[in-house]
C-alpha positions as CSV (number, residue, x, y, z in Angstrom):
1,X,0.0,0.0,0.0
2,X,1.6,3.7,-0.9
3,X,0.3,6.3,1.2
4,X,1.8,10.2,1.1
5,X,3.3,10.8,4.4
6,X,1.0,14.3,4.5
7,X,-2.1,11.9,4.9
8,X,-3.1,12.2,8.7
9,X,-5.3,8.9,10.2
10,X,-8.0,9.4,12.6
11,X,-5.3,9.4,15.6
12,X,-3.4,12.5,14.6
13,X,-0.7,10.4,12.6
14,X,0.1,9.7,9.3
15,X,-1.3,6.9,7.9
16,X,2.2,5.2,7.0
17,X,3.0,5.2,10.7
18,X,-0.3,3.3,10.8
19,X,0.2,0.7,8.1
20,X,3.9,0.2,9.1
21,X,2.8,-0.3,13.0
22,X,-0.1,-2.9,11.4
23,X,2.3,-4.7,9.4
24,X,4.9,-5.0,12.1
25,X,1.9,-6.4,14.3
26,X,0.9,-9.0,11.4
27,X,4.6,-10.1,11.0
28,X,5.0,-10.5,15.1
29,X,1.8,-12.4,15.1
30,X,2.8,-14.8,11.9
31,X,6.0,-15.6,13.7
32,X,4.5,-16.1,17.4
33,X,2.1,-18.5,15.7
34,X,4.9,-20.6,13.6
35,X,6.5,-20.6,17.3
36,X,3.4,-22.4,18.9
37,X,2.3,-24.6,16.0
38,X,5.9,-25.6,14.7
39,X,7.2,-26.5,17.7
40,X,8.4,-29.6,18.6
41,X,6.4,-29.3,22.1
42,X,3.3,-28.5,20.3
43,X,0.6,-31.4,20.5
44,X,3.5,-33.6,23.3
45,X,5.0,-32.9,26.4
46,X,8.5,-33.4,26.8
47,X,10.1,-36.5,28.0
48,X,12.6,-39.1,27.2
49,X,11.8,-40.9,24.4
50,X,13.9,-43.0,22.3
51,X,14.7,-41.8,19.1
52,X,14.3,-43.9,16.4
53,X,16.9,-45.2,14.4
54,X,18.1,-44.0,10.6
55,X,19.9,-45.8,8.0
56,X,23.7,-45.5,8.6
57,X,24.4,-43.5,4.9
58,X,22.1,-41.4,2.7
59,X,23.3,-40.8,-1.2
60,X,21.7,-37.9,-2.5
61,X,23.2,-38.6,-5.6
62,X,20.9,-42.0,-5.7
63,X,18.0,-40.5,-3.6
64,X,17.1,-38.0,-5.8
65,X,14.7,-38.6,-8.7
66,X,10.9,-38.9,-8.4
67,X,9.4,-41.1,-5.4
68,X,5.1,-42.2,-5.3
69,X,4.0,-41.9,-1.9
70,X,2.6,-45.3,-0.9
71,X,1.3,-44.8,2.1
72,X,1.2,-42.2,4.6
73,X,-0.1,-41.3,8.1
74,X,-2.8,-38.7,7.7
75,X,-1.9,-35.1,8.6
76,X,-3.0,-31.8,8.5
77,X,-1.6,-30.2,5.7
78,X,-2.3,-33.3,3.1
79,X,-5.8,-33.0,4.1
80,X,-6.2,-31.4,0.3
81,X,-4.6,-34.9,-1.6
82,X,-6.9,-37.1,-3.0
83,X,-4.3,-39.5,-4.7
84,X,-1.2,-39.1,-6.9
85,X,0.8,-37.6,-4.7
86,X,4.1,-37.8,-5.3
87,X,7.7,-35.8,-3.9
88,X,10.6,-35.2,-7.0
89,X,14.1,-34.7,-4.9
90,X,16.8,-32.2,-6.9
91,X,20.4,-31.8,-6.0
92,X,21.5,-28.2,-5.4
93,X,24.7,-26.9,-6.1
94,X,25.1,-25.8,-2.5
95,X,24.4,-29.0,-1.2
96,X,20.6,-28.7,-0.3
97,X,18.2,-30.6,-2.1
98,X,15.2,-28.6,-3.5
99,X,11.7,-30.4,-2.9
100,X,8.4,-30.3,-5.1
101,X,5.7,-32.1,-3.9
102,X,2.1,-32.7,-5.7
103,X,-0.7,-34.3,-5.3
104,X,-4.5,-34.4,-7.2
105,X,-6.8,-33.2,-5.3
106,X,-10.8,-34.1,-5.0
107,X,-11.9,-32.0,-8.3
108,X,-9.1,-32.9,-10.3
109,X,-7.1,-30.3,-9.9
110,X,-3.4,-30.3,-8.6
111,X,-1.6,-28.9,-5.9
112,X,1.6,-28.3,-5.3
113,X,4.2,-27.8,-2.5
114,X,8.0,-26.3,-3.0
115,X,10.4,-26.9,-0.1
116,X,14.3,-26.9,0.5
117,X,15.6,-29.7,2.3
118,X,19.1,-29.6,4.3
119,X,21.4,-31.4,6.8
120,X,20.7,-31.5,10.1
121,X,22.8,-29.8,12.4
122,X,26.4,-31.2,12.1
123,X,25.0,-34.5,11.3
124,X,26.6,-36.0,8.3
125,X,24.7,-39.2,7.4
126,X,22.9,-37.7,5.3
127,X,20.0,-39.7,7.1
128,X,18.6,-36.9,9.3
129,X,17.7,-34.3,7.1
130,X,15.1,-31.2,7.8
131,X,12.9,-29.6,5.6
132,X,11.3,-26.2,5.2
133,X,7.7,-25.0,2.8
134,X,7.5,-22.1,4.3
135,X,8.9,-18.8,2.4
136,X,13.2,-18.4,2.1
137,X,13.0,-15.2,4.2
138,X,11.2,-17.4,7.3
139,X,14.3,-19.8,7.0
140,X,16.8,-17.9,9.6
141,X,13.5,-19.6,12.2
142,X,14.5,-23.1,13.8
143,X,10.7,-23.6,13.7
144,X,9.6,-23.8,10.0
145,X,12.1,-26.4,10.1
146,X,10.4,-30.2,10.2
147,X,12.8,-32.8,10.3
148,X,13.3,-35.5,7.9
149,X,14.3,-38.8,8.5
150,X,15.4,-41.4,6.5
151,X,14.5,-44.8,8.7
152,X,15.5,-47.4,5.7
153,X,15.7,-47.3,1.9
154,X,15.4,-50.4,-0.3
155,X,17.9,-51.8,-2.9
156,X,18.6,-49.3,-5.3
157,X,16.8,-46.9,-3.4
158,X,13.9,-48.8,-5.0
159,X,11.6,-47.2,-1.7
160,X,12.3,-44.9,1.1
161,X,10.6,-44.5,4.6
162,X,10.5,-41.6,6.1
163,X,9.5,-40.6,9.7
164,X,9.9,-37.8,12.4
165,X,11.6,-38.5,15.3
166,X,8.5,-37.7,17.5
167,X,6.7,-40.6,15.5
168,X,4.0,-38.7,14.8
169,X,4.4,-38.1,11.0
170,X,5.6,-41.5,8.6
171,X,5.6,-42.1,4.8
172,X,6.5,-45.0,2.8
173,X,7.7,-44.0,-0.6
174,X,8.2,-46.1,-3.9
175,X,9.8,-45.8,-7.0
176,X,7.2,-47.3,-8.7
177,X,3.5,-47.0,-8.2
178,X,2.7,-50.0,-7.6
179,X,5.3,-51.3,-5.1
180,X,5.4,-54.9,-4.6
181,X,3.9,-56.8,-1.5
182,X,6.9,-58.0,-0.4
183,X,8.3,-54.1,-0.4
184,X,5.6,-52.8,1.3
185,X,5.6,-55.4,4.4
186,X,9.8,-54.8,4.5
187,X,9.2,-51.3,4.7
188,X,6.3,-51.4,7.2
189,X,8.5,-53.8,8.9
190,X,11.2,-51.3,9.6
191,X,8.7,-48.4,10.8
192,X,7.5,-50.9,12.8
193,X,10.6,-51.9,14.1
194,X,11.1,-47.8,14.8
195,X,8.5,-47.6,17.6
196,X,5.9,-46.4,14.9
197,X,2.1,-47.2,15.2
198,X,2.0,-48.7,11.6
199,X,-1.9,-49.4,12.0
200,X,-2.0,-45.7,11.7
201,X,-0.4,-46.1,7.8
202,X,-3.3,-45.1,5.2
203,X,-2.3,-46.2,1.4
204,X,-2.5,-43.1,-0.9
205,X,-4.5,-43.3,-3.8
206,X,-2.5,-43.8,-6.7
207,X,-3.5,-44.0,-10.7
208,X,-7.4,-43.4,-9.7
């Protein structure tokens, strides 16, 4: 919004000084509210809890590519996916890896998500990974940060499944649409093997 500083609001000041006071309260409120709902606290109380355990070594090189999302616990913000949903992983020359994700939703239509994922703290696996959709200049905040981690990954990096460490959020990935039976249960398996409440695991609707 331009204003001319020799516009006076009701109060007796300018109106900038107004817009710039209401923008600075938007932009406290935005980032109080990524605070609360990004948190790692939000929705558990603290304990000790195991932490589940990643594959040893993550290529990038060979991880990146297109993956079909298989099956899923249901969240919040794939409420919107009716099927085909489906994460492409590029190599950055910095070292990230940029993210798009898409899915079809009810009417047809598709939606789409672009993220940025990066290394973990000083952790050099590879394995535990974090990733951020929300815009570049939010990215200096430890909050729009979700982690990502990589609990197994199948020969050739055929499938991947991925989990948080609070076990609340899991996705089984494929190469393939269709990923064999056999696949599926090995990769269920390992989740399971993590602590995870596989009996939570919806199958995402693929090629419908």
């Amino acid at each position: 919004m331009t204003a001319s500083p020799a516009i006076v609001s009701g109060h007796g000041r300018p109106a900038w000084t107004v817009g710039v006071r209401c923008y600075t309260v938007l932009v406290t409120t935005l980032l109080a509210v990524c605070a609360l709902v990004l948190s790692p606290a939000y929705g558990q109380a603290s304990g000790s809890i195991t932490a589940p355990r990643t594959v040893e070594a993550v290529d990038l090189a060979r991880y990146a590519g297109v993956y079909y999302e298989i099956a899923r616990f249901p969240n919040r913000f794939q409420k919107q996916c009716a099927g085909d949903v489906t994460a492409t992983y590029t190599n950055l020359p910095d070292g990230d890896v940029r993210v798009v994700n898409r899915c079809r939703r009810a009417d047809g239509s598709m939606d789409e998500a672009r993220g940025v994922v990066r290394q973990a703290g000083k952790d050099a696996s590879n394995a535990k990974l974090e990733v951020r959709f929300a815009p570049a200049w939010l990215s200096f905040l430890p909050q729009v940060w979700g982690d990502y981690w990589i609990l197994a990954v199948g020969p050739d990096y055929s499938y991947a499944v991925v989990g948080s460490p609070s076990r609340e959020y899991l996705w089984i990935l494929s190469r393939v649409q269709q990923m064999t039976e056999l696949a599926y249960r090995q990769a269920v398996e390992a989740a399971r093997a993590n602590g995870y409440d596989v009996s939570r695991l919806v199958k995402s609707g693929l090629g419908s």
